[in-house]
C-alpha positions in Angstrom: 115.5 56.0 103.4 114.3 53.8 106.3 112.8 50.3 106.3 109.5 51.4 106.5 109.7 54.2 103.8 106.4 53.8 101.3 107.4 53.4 97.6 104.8 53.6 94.5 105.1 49.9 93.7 103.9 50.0 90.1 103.3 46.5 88.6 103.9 44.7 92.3 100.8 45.9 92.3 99.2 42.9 90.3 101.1 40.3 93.0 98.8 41.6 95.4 95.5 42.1 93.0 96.7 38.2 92.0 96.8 36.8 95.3 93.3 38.1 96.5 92.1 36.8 93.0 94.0 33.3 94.5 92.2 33.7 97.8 88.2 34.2 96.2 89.7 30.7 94.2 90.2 29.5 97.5 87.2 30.5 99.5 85.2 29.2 96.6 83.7 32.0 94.9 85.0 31.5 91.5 87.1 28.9 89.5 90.1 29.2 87.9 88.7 27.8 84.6 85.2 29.1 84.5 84.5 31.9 82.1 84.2 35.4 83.4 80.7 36.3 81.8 78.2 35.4 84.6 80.2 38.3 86.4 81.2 40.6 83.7 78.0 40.7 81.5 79.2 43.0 79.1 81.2 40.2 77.6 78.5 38.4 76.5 78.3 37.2 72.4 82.1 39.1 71.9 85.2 37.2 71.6 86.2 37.9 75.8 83.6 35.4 76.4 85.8 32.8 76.4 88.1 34.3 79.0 89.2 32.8 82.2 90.3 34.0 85.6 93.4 31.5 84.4 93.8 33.4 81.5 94.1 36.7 83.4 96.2 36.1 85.7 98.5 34.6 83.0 98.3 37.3 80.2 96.9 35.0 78.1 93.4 36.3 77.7 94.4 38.1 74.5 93.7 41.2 75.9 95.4 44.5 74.4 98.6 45.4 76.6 97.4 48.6 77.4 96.3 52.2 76.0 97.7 55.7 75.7 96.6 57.4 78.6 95.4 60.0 76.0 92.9 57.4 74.9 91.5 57.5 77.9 90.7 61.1 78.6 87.0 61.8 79.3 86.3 58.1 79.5 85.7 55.6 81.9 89.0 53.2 82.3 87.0 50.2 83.2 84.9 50.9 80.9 87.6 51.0 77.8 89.2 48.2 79.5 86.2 45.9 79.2 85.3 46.6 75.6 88.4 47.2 74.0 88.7 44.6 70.9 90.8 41.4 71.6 94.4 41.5 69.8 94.5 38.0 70.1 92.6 34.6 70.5 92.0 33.8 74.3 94.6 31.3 75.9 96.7 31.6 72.1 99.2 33.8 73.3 101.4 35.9 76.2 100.7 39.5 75.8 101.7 40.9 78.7 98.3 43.4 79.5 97.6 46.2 82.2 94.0 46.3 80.6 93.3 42.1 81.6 94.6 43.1 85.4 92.2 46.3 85.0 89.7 44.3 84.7 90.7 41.9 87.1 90.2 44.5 90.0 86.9 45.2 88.6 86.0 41.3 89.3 87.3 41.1 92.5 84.9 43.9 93.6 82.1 42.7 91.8 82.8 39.3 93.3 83.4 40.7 96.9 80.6 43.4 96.8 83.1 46.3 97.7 85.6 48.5 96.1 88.8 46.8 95.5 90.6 48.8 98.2 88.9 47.5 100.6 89.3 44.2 99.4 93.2 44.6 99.2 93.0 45.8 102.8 91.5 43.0 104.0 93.8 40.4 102.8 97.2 41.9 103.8 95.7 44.4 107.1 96.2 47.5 105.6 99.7 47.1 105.5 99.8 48.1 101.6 97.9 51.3 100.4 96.2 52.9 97.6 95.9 56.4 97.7 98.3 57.9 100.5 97.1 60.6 102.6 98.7 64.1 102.8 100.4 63.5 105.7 102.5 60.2 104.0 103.4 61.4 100.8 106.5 64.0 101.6 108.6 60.7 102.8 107.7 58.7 99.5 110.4 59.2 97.3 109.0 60.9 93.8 108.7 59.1 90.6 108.7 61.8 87.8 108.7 65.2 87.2 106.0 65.2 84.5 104.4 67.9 82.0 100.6 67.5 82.6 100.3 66.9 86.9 104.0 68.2 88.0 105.9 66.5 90.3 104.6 62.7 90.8 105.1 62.1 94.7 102.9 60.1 96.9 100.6 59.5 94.3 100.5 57.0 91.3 102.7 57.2 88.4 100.6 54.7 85.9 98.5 57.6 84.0 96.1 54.5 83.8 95.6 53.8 87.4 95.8 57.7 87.8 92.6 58.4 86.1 91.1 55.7 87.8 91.6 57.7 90.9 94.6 55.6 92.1 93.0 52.5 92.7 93.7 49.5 90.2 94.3 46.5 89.5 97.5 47.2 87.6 98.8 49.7 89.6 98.1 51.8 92.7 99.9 50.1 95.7 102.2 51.9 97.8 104.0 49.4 100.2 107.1 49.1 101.6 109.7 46.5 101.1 108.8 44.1 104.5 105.4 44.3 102.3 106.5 42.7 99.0 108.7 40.2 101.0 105.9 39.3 103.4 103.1 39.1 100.4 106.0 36.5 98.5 106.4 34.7 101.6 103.1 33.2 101.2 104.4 31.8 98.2 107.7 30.1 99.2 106.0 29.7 102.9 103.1 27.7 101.6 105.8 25.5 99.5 107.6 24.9 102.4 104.6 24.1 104.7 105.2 27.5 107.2 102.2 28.6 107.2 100.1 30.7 104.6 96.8 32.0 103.6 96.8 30.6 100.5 96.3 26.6 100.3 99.9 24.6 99.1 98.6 23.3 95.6 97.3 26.9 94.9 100.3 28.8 95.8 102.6 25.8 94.0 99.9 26.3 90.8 100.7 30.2 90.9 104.6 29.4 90.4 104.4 26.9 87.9 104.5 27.6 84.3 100.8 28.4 82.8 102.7 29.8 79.3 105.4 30.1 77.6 107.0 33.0 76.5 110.7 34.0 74.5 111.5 36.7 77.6 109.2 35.4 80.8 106.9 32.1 81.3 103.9 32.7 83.0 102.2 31.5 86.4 99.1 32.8 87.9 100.1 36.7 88.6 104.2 35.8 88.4 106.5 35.9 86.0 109.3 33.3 85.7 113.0 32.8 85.3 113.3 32.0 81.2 116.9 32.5 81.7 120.4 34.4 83.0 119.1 37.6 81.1 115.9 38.4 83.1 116.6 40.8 85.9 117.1 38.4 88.5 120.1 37.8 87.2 122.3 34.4 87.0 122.7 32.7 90.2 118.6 32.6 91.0 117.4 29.0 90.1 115.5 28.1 86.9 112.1 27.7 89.0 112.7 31.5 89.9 109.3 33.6 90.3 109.2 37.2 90.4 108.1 40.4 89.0 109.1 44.1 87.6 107.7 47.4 87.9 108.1 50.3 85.9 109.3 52.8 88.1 112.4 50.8 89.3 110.8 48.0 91.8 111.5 44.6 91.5 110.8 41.0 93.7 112.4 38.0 92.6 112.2 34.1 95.0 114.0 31.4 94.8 112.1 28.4 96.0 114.8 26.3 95.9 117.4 28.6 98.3 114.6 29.2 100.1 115.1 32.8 99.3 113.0 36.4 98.5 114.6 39.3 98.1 113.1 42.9 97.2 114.4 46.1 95.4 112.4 48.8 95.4 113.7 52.2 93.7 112.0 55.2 92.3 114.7 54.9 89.4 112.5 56.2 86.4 112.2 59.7 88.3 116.2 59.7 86.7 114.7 59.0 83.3 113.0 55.9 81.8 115.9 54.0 81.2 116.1 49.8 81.1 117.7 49.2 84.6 118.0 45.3 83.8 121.7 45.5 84.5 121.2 47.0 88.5 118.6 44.7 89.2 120.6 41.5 88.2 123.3 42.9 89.9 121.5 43.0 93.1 119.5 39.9 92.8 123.7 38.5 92.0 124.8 40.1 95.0 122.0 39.0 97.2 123.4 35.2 96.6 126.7 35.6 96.7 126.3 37.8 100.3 124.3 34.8 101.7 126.9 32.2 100.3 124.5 30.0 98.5 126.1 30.4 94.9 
């Protein structure tokens, strides 16, 4: 393990998919409130009409959470993804959906004109990957030893974002931790006037609450601190933003400690066990070792 050692991100994934969503907001190429139909035609006269980039990012588009990878076999992902029936009304409810962020990396390369790698690479200078090459994968710590493709190392465990060829909007990113902690910075940075690519009111409007939800209010891409039982644990301030990911990472900022902090682990390659209790251990121990409780 070394600072620079490349871990499958998992769900991080959508920070980053979020933030260059934030960024076309900012350069003016879509709204947060327009509807999504001028670019995604094939929601025309169905229910998704209604959706906006808002509702996206915040899980409220009433998208389905996700799909069997089984589903998917012999299909096009995006292509499921954008016609699968609505389980809810748009903006009536949190549903928490890998297919709405799916979709949302199919937008940002419609929008940009090029495939969503490319437009990842761009915002944060290749520091984050899709798709590792031969010659990085034997240092990135596996993720599962699995049935149908073996052992899972150096490329994507999401089934999802692996048929999609390891590039998605859910899923895909390999980064380090220097990564997730630089990508949040532009968050607490732009708060704090430091410096960021993102403009202050947009990177405050991603951190504050879009929806409400029992176990995580949304923002734009972030989850927030509902309370001391979310995996940032009890001594991270209410106004908390952060995010999980399947295989064992996790990201979790104060704003008002002025404070990120990052674990990344490829836990699930031990089993796919709830690791809740490390995670706020961690997050517990990363405020009491800085002496801000």
């Amino acid at each position: 393990m070394y600072r620079d050692t490349l871990f499958d991100l998992a769900s991080l994934t959508k920070l980053f998919v979020a933030t260059c969503a934030l960024e076309a907001v900012r350069d003016r190429k879509i709204s947060l409130d327009e509807t999504l139909v001028g670019w995604l035609p094939e929601w025309k006269k169905t229910p998704h009409e209604a959706i906006t980039l808002r509702m996206l990012l915040a899980h409220v588009s009433g998208m389905d959470s996700g799909a069997d990878y089984r589903q998917l076999l012999g299909d096009r992902v995006i292509h499921h993804a954008l016609r699968w029936p609505l389980v809810a009304e748009p903006a009536e409810r949190v549903i928490y959906s890998d297919l709405g962020f799916i979709v949302l990396g199919e937008l940002l390369q419609r929008l940009h004109g090029v495939s969503l790698e490319r437009v990842t690479s761009v915002s944060f200078a290749r520091t984050v990957i899709f798709q590792p090459n031969a010659d990085l994968r034997p240092a990135i710590p596996a993720t599962e030893e699995d049935d149908w493709r073996g052992r899972v190392q150096g490329r994507v465990h999401d089934e999802k974002a692996y048929l999609m060829g390891g590039v998605a909007g859910h899923a895909g990113l390999f980064g380090s931790a220097v990564d997730v902690a630089q990508m949040t910075e532009r968050y607490l940075g732009a708060g704090r006037r430091r410096g960021s690519p993102l403009p202050a009111e947009l990177a405050a409007e991603a951190v504050r609450e879009q929806a409400d939800d029992a176990i995580l209010r949304r923002g734009l891409g972030w989850a927030l601190k509902t309370s001391d039982e979310n995996s940032c644990g009890r001594w991270f301030a209410s106004s908390s933003f952060g995010h999980t990911g399947f295989v064992g990472t996790c990201v979790w900022a104060d704003p008002e400690r002025d404070v990120n902090a990052v674990l990344l682990t490829n836990s699930v390659y031990f089993g796919r066990t709830d690791t809740r209790d490390l995670r706020a251990a961690f997050y517990e121990a990363v405020i009491d070792d800085l002496h801000l409780r």
